[in-house]
C-alpha positions as CSV (number, residue, x, y, z in Angstrom):
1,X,-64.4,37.3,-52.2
2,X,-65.3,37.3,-48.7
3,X,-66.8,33.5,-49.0
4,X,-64.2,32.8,-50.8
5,X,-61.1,33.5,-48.5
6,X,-63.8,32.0,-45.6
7,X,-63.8,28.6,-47.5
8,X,-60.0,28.8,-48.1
9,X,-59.8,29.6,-44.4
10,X,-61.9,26.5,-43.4
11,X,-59.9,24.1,-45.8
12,X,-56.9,25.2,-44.5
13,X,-58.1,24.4,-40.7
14,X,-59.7,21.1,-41.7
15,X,-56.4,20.1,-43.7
16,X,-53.9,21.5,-40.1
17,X,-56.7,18.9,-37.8
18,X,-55.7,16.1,-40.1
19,X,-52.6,16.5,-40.0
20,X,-52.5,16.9,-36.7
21,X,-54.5,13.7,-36.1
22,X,-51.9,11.6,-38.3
23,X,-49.1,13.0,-36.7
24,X,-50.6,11.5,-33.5
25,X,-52.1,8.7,-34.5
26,X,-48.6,7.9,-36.2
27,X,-46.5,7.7,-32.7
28,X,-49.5,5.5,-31.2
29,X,-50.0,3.5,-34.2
30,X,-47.3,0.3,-33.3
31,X,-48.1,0.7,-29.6
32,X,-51.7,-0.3,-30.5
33,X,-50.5,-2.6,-32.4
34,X,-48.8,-4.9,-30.2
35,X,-51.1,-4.4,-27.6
36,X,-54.1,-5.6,-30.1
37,X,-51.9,-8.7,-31.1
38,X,-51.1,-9.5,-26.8
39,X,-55.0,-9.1,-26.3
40,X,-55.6,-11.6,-29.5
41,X,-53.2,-14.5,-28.0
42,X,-55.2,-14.0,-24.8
43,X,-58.5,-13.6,-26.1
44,X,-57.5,-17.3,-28.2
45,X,-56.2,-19.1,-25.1
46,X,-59.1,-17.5,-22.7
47,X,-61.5,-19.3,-25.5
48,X,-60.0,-22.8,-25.6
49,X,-59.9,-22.8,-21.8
50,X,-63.1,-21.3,-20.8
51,X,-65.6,-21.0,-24.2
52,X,-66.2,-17.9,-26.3
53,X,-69.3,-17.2,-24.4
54,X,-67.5,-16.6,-21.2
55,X,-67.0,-13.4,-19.1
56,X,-63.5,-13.2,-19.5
57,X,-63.5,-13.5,-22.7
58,X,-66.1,-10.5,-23.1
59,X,-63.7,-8.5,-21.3
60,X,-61.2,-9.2,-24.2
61,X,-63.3,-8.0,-26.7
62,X,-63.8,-5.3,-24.7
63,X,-60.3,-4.3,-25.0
64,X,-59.5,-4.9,-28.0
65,X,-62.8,-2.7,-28.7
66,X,-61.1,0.4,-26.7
67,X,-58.0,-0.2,-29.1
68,X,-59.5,-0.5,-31.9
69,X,-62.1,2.8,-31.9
70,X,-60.0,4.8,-29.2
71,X,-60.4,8.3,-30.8
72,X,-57.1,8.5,-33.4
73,X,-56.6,12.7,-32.6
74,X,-55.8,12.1,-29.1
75,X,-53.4,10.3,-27.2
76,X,-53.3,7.3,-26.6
77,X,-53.4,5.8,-22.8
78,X,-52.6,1.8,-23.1
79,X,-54.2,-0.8,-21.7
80,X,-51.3,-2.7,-20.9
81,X,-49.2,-0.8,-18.9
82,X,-45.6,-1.6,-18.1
83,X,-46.1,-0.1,-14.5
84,X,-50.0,1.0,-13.4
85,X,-50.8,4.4,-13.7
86,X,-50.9,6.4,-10.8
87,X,-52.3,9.5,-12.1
88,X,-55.7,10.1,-11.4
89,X,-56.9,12.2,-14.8
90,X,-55.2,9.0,-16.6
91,X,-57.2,6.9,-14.6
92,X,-60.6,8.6,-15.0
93,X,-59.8,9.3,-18.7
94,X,-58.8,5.6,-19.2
95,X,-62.0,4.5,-17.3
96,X,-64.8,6.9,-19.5
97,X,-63.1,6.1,-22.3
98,X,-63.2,2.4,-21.9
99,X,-67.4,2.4,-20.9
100,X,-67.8,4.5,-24.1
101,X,-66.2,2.1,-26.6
102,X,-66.6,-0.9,-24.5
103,X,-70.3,-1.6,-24.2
């Protein structure tokens, strides 16, 4: 009974992180979205003008890269910015996050 109520216990905490997760991931969901759709019109033009091979076109990918696998529990720092952050921990979490998921 003891394993029993320790496995109920378990599925009961896995089942409250996804929910969680969802929760979050819901009120970041159509900011990612637009910001994935901006970086796509600017990855297409930054191709015709300068290649697909080209740096600035890398850094695109990159981006889109950070939206794309940025962790779906957490929240969600944007790339595109109406003002720039001035924060320092939303700077440095913004910067490791982006050399993780970005090459």
């Amino acid at each position: 009974s003891y394993k029993k109520t320790k496995r109920k216990l378990e599925m009961l905490e896995n089942k409250c992180t996804q929910l969680k997760n969802a929760k979050v991931s819901d009120r970041y969901k159509m900011v990612r979205f637009f910001e994935k759709r901006k970086l796509f019109r600017k990855l297409k033009q930054a191709s015709k003008c300068h290649g697909s091979d080209s740096s600035e076109t890398q850094e695109i990918r990159d981006k889109i890269n950070y939206i794309v696998y940025y962790p779906l529990g957490e929240k969600y720092i944007s790339l595109l910015p109406k003002e720039p952050y001035s924060d320092k921990t939303v700077i440095n979490k913004t910067e490791r996050t982006y050399k993780v998921y970005c090459r």
